[in-house]
C-alpha positions, -999 to +999 in steps of 0.1 A: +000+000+000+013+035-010+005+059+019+015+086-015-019+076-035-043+063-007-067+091-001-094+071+021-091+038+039-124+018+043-127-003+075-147-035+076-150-050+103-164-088+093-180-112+118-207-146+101-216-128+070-206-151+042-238-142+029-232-106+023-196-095+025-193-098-012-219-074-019-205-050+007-168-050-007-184-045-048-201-016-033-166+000-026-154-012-060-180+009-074-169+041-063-158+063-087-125+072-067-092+057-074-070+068-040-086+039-017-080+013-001-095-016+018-088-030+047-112-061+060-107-077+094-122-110+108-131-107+142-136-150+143-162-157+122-178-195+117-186-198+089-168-188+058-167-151+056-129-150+056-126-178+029-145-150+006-123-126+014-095-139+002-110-144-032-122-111-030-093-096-023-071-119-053-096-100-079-102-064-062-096-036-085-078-014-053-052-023-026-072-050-001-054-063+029-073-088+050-067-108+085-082-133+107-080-138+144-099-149+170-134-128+181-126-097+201-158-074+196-161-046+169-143-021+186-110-036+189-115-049+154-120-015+143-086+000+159-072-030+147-078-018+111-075+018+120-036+013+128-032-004+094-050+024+076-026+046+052-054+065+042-058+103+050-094+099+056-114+074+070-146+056+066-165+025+082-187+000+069-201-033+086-202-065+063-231-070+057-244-033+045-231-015+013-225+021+000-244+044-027-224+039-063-207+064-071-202+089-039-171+089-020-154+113-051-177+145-044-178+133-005-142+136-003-140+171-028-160+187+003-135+178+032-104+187+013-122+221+008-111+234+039-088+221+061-101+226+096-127+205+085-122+169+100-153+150+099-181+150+072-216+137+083-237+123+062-273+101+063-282+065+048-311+043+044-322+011+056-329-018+028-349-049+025-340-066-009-346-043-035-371-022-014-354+011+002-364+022+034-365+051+057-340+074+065-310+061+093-312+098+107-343+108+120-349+146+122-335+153+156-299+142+145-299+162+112-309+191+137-285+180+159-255+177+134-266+212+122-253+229+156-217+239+169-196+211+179-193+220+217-230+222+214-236+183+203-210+174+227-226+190+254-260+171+241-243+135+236-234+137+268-272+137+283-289+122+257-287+088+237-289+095+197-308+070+185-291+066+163-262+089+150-239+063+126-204+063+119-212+044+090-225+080+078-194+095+083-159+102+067-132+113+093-098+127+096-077+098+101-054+124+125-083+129+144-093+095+145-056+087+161-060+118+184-086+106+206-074+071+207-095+057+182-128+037+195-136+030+233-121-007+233-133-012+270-170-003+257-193-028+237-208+003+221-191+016+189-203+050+177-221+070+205-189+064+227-165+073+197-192+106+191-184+118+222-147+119+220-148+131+184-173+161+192-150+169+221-123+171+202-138+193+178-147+216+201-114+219+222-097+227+192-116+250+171-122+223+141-157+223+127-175+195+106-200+194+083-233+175+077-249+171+043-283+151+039-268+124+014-274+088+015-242+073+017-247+042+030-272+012+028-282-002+061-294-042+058-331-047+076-328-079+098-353-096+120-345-083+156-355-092+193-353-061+207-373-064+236-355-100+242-324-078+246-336-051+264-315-056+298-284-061+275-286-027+258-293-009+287-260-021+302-245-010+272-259+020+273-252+022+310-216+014+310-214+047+285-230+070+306-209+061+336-179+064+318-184+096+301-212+116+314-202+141+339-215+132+377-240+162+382-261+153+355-252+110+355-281+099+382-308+117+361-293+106+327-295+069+340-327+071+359-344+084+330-328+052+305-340+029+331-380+040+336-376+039+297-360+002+293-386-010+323-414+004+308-410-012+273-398-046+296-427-047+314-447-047+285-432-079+272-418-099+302-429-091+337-408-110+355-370-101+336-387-063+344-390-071+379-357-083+383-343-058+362-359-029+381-351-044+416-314-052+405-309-011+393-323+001+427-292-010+440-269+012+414-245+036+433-244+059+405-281+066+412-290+093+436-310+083+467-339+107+457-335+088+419-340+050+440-366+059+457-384+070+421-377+033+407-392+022+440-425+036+435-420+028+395-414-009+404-449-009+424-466+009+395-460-010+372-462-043+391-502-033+397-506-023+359-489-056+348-502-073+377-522-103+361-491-108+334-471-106+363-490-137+381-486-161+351 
């Protein structure tokens, strides 16, 4: 790889999806941009995703480097292939979604524009087949991305986006490298990486910019959401104890967990119970914001309280 004539370096970070990597990595063939390059890491997939790679990357049309190791979690997989990157910029795709033919040229024309520019926001849409979906960002993020940079750090910092994707974006490799890259010790990719990204931005007077384009295609799957409910809250809670600051962390957290119970309750009574009673015991939750989950947990132990019996 020529760090002289690689302009962006697309990470892929690839776990089970023999299904759909190839489509993923044609998608980046078909960008009408010559300065890129790929780099593709397994994180210890079962089945034979990496075996694809490596015929992908004997025919690929741009530099391709690929490795397999055993499963780590998408966040060291991505600093993995951030510290192999010789590109200036950076951009992020999972294996099994796909970009818009024919983008990453103008994309790229816009950040090398201006120089204290370092990250370039941008908006996708989900798919189903051949059927294209809804928007990834709903309205509050475009509004959101539209503000100062101090200003949506300030905001990630109280508030989960739901969702802002770095599979939208395009970054300043520099930047990237700056603030260390993603949170390895989280299981939660892009809000964590938002924050420190924002932050930087904002301590040192660089600006970014957001343009409604789609840029990437976001694969529908069947989900259990409501299955996983506990799970992404402690995702979500490990977050918010890490990064947002102590005044304002009891409230953040007491406010995520009415909202998780609530939706809980409403499928399985008794995980909601334990969940609810488990929380009331979380130190980073003021007294005042214990006793609220308290009288939640007998609220909504009468309103469920036939489900609750079976």
């Amino acid at each position: 790889m020529n760090s002289k004539q690689t302009l962006i370096s697309i990470l892929i970070p690839c776990y089970n999806h023999q299904e759909y990597i190839e489509e993923s990595i044609q998608s980046i063939w078909q960008q009408n941009c010559e300065q890129m390059e790929i780099i593709a890491i397994d994180d210890g997939s079962t089945d034979n995703t990496y075996t694809i790679l490596e015929k992908l990357q004997q025919k690929s049309p741009i530099p391709m480097f690929i490795r397999t190791r055993e499963n780590k979690g998408v966040t060291q997989t991505l600093n993995e292939a951030l510290a192999l990157a010789q590109g200036k910029y950076i951009a992020v795709i999972a294996s099994d979604d796909k970009y818009y033919p024919n983008t990453f040229h103008k994309l790229l024309a816009m950040l090398q524009e201006d120089p204290s520019v370092k990250l370039l926001y941008l908006n996708g849409r989900g798919f189903d087949g051949d059927t294209i979906l809804a928007k990834v960002h709903h309205p509050q993020i475009e509004q959101l991305l539209k503000q100062t940079p101090c200003q949506i750090h300030q905001w990630l910092l109280t508030h989960v986006p739901t969702p802002l994707l770095t599979q939208c974006a395009i970054f300043d490799k520099e930047m990237l490298l700056a603030v260390g890259g993603w949170d390895s010790d989280l299981g939660l990719d892009d809000w964590p990486l938002n924050i420190k990204i924002f932050q930087y931005l904002c301590t040192n007077n660089f600006s970014h910019l957001y343009r409604d384009i789609d840029m990437t295609l976001y694969r529908a799957h069947d989900t259990q959401t409501n299955k996983n409910s506990v799970k992404m809250f402690t995702i979500i809670k490990e977050v918010i104890e890490k990064y947002t600051p102590p005044k304002q962390r009891s409230k953040f957290l007491s406010k995520q967990l009415k909202s998780y119970a609530k939706n809980l309750y409403a499928t399985d009574c008794k995980a909601a119970q334990e969940f609810l009673k488990q929380e009331m015991q979380n130190k980073n939750i003021s007294f005042i914001d214990r006793i609220k989950l308290l009288f939640l947990y007998i609220k909504y132990n009468l309103k469920y309280k036939k489900q609750c019996k079976e």
